[in-house]
C-alpha positions as CSV (number, residue, x, y, z in Angstrom):
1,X,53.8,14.2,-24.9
2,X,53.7,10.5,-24.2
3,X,55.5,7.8,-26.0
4,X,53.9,4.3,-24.8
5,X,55.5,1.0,-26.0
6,X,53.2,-1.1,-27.7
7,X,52.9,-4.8,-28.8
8,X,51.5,-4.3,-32.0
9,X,52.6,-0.7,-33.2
10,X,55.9,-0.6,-31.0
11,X,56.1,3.1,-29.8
12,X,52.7,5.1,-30.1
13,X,52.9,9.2,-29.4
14,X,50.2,10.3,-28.0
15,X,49.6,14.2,-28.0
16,X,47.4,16.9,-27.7
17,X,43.9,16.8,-26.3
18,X,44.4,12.8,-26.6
19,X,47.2,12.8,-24.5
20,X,45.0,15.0,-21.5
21,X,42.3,12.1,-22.7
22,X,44.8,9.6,-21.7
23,X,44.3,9.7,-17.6
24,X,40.2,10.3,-17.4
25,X,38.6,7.6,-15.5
26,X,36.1,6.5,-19.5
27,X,39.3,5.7,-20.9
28,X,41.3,4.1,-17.9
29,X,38.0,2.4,-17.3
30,X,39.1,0.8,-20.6
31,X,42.4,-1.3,-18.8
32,X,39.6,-3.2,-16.8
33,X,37.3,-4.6,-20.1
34,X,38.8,-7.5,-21.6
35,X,38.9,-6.8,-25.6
36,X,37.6,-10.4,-26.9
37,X,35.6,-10.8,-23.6
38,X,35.5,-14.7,-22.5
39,X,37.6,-15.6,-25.5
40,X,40.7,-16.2,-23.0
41,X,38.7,-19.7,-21.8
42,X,40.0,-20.6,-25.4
43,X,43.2,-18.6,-26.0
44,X,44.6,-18.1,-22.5
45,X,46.7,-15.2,-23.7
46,X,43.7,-13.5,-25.1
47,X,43.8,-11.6,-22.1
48,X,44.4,-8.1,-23.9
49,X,41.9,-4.9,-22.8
50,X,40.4,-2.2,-25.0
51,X,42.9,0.6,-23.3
52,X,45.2,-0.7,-25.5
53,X,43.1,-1.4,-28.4
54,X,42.2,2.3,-28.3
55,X,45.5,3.5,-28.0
56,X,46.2,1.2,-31.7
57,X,43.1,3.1,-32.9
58,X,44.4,6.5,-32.1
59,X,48.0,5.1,-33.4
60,X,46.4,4.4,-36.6
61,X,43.8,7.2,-37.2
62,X,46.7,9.9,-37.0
63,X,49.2,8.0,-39.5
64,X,45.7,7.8,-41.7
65,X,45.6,11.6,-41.2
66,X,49.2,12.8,-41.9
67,X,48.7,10.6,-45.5
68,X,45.1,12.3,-45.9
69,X,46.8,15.7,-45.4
70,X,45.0,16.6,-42.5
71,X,45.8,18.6,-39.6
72,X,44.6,21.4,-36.8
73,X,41.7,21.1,-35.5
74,X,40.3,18.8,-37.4
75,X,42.9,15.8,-37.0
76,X,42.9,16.8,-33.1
77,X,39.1,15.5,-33.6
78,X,39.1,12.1,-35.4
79,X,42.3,11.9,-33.4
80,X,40.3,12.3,-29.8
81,X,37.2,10.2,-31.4
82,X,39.8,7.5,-32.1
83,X,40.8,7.4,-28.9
84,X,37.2,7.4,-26.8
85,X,35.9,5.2,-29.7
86,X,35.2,2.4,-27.4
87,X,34.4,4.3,-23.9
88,X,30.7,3.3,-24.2
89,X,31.4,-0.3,-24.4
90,X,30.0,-2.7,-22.0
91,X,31.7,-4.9,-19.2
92,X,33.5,-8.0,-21.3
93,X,32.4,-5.8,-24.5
94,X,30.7,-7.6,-27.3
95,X,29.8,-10.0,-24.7
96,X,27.2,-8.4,-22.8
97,X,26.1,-5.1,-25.7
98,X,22.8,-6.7,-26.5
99,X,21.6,-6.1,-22.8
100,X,21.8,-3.1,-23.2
101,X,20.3,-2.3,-26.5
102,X,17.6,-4.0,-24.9
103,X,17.4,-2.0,-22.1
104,X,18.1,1.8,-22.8
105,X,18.1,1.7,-26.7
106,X,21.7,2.5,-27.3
107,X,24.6,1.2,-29.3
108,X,28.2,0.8,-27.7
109,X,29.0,3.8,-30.3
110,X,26.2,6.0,-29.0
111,X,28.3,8.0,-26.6
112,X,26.6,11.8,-26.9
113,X,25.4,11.4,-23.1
114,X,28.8,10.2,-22.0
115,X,31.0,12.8,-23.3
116,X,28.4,15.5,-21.2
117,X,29.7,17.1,-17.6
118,X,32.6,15.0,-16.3
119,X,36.2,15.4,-17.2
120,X,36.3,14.0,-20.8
121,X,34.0,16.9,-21.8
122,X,36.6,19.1,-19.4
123,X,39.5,18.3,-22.0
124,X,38.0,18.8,-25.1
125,X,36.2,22.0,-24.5
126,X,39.7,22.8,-23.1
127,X,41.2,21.9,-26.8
128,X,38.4,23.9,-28.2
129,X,36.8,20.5,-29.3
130,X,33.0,20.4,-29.7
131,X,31.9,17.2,-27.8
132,X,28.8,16.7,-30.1
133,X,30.9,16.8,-33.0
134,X,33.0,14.2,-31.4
135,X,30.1,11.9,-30.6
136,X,29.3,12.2,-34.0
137,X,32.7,10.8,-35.3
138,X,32.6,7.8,-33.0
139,X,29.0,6.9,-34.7
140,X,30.9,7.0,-37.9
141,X,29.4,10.1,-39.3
142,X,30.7,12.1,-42.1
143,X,34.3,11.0,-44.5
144,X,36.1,11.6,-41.1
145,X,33.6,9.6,-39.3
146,X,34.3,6.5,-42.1
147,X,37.7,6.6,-40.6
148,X,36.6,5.4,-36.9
149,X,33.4,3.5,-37.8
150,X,33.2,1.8,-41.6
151,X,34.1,-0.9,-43.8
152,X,37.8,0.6,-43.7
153,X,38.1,2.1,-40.4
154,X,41.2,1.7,-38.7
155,X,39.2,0.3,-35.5
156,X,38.8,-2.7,-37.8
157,X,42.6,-2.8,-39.0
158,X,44.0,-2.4,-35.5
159,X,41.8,-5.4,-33.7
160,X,42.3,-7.8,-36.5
161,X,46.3,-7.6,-35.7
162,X,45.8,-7.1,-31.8
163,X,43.2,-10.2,-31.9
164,X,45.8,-12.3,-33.8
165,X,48.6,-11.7,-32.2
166,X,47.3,-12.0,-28.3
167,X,45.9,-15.3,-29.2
168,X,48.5,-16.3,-31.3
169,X,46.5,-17.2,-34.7
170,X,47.6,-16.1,-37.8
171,X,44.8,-15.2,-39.4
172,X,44.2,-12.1,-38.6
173,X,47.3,-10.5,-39.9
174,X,47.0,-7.7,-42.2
175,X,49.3,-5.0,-43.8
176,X,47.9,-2.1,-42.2
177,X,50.9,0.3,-42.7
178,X,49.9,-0.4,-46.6
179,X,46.6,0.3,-45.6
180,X,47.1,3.4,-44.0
181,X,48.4,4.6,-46.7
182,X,46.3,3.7,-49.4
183,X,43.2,5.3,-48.1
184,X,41.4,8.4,-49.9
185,X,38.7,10.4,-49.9
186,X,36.6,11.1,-53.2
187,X,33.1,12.6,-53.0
188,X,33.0,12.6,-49.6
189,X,33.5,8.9,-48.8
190,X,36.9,7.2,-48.0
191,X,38.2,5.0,-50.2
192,X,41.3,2.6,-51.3
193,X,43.5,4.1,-53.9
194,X,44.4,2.8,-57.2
195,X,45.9,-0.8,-57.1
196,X,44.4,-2.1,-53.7
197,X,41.8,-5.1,-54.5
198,X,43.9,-7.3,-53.1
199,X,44.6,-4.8,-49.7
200,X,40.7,-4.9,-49.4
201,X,40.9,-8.3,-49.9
202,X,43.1,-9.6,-47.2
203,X,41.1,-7.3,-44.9
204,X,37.7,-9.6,-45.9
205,X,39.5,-12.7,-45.6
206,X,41.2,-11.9,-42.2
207,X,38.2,-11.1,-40.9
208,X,36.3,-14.2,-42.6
209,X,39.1,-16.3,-40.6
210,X,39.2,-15.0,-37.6
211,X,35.4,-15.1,-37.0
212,X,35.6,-19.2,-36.8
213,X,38.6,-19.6,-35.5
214,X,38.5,-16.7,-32.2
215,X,35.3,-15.0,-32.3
216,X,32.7,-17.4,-32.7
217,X,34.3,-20.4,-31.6
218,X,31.9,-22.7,-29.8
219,X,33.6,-22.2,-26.6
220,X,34.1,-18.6,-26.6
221,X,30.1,-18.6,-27.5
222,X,29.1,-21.0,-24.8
223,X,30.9,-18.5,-22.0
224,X,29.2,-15.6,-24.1
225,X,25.8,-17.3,-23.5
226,X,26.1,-17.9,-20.3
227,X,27.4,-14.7,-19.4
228,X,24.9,-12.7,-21.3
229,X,22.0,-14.8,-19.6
230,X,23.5,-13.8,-16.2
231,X,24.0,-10.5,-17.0
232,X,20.5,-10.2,-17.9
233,X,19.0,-11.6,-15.0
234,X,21.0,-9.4,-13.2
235,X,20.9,-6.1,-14.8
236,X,17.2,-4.2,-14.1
237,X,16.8,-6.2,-11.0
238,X,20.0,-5.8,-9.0
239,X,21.7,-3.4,-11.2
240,X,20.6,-0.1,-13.2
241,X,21.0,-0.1,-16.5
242,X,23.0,3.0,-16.0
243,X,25.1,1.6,-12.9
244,X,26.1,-1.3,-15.8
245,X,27.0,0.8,-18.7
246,X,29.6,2.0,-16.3
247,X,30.9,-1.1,-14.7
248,X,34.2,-2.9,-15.5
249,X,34.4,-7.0,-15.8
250,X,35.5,-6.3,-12.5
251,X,32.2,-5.3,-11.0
252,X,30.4,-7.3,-13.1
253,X,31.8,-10.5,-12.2
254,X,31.3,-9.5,-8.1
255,X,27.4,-8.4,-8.9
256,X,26.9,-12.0,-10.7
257,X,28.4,-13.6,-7.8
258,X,26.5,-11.7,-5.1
259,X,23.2,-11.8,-7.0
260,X,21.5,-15.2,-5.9
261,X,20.1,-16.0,-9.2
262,X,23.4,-15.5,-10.9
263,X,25.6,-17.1,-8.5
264,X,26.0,-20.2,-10.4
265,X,26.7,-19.0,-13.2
266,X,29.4,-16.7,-12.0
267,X,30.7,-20.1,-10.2
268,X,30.8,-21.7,-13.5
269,X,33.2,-18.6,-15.5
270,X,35.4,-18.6,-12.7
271,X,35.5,-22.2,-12.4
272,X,35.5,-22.5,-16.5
273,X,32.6,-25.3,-15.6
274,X,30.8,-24.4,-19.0
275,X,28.0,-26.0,-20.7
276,X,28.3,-28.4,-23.6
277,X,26.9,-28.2,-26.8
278,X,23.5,-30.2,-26.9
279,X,22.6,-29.3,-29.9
280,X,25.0,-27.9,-32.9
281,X,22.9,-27.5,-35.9
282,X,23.8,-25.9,-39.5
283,X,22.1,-23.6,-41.6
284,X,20.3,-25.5,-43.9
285,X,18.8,-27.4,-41.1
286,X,17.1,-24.8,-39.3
287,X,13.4,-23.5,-39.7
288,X,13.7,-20.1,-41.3
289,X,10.9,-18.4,-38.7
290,X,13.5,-19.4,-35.9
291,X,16.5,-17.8,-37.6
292,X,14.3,-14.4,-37.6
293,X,13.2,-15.6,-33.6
294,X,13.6,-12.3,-30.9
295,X,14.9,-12.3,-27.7
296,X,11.4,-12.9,-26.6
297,X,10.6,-15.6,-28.5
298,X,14.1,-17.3,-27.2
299,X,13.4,-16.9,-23.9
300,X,10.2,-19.1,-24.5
301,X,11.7,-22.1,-26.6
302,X,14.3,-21.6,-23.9
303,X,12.0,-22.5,-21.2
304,X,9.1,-25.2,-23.6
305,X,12.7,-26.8,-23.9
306,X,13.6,-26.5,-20.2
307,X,10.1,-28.0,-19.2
308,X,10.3,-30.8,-21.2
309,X,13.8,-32.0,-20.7
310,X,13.0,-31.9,-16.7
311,X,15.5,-29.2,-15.7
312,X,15.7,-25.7,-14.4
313,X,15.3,-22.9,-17.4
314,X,18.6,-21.7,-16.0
315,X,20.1,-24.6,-17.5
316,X,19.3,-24.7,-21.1
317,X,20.6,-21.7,-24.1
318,X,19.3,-21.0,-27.2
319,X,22.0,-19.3,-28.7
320,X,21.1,-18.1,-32.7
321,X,23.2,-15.9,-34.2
322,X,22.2,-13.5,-36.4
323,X,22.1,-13.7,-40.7
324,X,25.7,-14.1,-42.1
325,X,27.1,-10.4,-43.4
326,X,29.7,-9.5,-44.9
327,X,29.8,-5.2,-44.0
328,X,33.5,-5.6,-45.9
329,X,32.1,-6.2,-49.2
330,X,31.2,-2.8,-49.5
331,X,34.5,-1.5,-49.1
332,X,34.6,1.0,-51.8
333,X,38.3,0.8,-54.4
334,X,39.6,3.0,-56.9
335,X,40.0,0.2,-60.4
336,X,41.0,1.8,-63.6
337,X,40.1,5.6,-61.8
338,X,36.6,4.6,-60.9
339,X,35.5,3.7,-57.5
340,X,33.9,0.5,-57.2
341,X,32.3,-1.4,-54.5
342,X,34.5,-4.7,-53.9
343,X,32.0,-6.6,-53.7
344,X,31.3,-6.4,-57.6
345,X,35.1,-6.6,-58.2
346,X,36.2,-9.4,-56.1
347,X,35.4,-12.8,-57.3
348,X,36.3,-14.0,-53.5
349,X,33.5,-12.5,-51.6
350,X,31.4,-14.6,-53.0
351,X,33.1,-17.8,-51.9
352,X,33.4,-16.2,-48.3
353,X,29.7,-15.5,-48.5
354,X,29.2,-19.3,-49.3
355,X,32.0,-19.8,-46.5
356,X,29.9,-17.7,-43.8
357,X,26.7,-20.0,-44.4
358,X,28.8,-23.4,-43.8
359,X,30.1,-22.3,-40.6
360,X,27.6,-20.9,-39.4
361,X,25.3,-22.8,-36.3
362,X,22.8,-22.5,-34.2
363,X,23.8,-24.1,-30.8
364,X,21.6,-24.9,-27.5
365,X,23.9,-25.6,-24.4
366,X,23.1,-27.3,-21.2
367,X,25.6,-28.6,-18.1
368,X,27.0,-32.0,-19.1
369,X,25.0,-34.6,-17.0
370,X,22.1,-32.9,-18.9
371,X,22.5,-32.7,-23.0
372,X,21.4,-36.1,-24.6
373,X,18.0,-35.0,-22.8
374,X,18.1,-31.4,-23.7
375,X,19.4,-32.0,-27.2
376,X,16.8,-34.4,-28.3
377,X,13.8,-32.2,-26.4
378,X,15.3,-29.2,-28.6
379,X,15.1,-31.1,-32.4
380,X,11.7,-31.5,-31.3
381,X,10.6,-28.3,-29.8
382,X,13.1,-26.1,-32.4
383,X,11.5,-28.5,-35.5
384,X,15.2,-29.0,-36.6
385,X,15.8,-31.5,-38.9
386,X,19.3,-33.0,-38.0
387,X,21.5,-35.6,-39.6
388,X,23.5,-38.3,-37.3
389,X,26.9,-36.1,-37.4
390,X,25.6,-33.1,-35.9
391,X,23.6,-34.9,-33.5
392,X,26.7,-37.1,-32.3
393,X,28.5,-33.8,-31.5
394,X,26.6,-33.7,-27.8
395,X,28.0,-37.3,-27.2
396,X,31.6,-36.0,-27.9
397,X,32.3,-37.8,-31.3
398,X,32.7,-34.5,-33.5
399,X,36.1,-33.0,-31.0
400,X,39.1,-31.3,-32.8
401,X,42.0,-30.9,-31.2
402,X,42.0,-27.2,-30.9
403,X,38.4,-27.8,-28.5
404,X,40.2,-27.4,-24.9
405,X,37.2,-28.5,-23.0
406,X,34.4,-28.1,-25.6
């Protein structure tokens, strides 16, 4: 059996049908997709992949399952879920997922089609594994399924640390060995044992840190949006959507850069020649009907804003994120030997919740030369009602430190 060294978890053992999983081109697809995507044009060490992440995930699903008691069969499953967990995962994952949803329908944790014919299905009918059942894990069905996909799966607990240590911010760190350990399952869901508000908690607020401070920074989502505009211009014209569900950041990137309409954007990632914020608007300030806006509806505020600002569509973004949630609130704890949902037990969600709405903006992006014209068509065109400091962010006078080339 393999022991790998590891950054996070030190020495990981793999074994089993997980260790014949180990060398099938899904998962060693997995060295080739960046974990936090374009995140490393902010933290240039955030260059980690989600081979390792999944090799975390399977590190912490079977320490989950020795405390948990199980074994055999069973723990070979979740163990073998944990590790393909991520195998339907787009090029530069979250990145690029929404193309396509949009496209064929399915989640990056729909994989039933991708563990069919091929050698992953090889291995685990050769561990008397059910594929199906498999599948099913990975989409978080059933207690064992809670365990790869939920509000305390150890997906969640292993990229929190990963994140945070790759790009060197703090936030994210957790005690997931405590964790581990303090997990249940009572009535069929899986729970935090007696005594471990505050465990739950530090998993909330790592999570409510991190998302400002790595995942949705504004540079990391201006390289998203431009990448995920390429990408779409690109995939259903000069790509399948199949051929794409398969590619690595590899291929992607030479596809954008041989595809004439993407070319310049590619140029632009390589080059880390992004746009600037023209527009960088709060909550409170924008419209609710253009909150609830579709991908359709974008595209055509996109170009009304494109039109009237004199450039080329290409060169204006809409990028709205969706409502603020908070999934971890529902993590369910055992208090005085009932289980309760944190979110009634924890006076601090609340302030995240408040915390999520603060932070969170809508931003349009255009190249530099172009976004006093584009962010003063978009108040108009968006009907956003914006103060003077928001507005002065597109001339530059609302930079922190920690920017690098907003």
């Amino acid at each position: 059996m393999p022991t790998i060294k590891d950054s996070v978890h030190d020495h990981i053992t793999v074994e089993g049908a997980a260790a014949d999983l180990l060398d099938t081109p899904p998962v060693q697809r997995l060295r080739n997709i960046k974990q936090l995507g374009t995140a490393e044009l902010v933290y240039p060490s955030a260059n980690h992949t989600r081979f390792e992440h999944s090799l975390g995930v399977y590190h912490l699903a079977r320490q989950a399952l020795d405390h948990l008691g199980i074994e055999g069969r069973q723990a070979e499953r979740v163990g073998a879920a944990a590790l393909l967990h991520d195998i339907g995962h787009t090029p530069f994952s979250h990145n690029t997922e929404a193309v396509l949803e949009r496209h064929t329908g399915k989640e990056h944790d729909d994989v039933h089609d991708l563990l069919e014919g091929g050698e992953v299905e090889r291995v685990l009918i050769k561990h008397d594994l059910d594929p199906e059942r498999v599948a099913d894990l990975i989409a978080g069905d059933g207690e064992l399924g809670q365990l790869v996909s939920g509000e305390l799966d150890v997906d969640r607990m292993d990229y929190l640390v990963r994140d945070a240590h790759h790009t060197g911010v703090p936030y994210g760190t957790i005690d997931h060995g405590r964790l581990v350990r303090a997990l249940r399952v009572v009535g069929g869901e899986l729970v935090l044992g007696e005594g471990n508000v505050q465990s739950a908690e530090s998993l909330l607020l790592a999570r409510a840190l991190m998302n400002p401070t790595v995942y949705s920074h504004h540079v990391a989502r201006i390289s998203k949006g431009m990448l995920r505009r390429a990408t779409e211009a690109l995939v259903g014209d000069a790509v399948s959507p199949e051929r794409f569900r398969r590619m690595d950041d590899h291929d992607l990137m030479v596809a954008l850069r041989n595809h004439e309409p993407t070319a310049d954007y590619a140029r632009r990632l390589d080059g880390r020649d992004l746009f600037k914020r023209a527009v960088w608007a709060e909550w409170a300030d924008v419209p609710e009907e253009l909150i609830e806006a579709d991908h359709e509806r974008v595209l055509d505020l996109e170009g009304d804003i494109a039109e009237a600002a004199g450039v080329d569509e290409r060169e204006v973004i809409l990028d709205i994120p969706g409502r603020p949630a908070m999934a971890e609130s529902s993590t369910q704890v055992v208090v005085n030997g009932e289980v309760r949902r944190l979110g009634s037990q924890s006076t601090l969600v609340g302030a995240l919740r408040t915390a999520q709405h603060e932070q969170w903006r809508l931003g349009v992006y255009a190249p530099d030369d172009a976004t006093d014209r584009v962010g003063q068509v978009a108040e108009r065109v968006l009907g956003l009602d914006l103060d003077a400091l928001v507005v002065d962010v597109r001339k530059g006078l609302h930079q922190t430190l920690d920017e690098y080339g907003a």
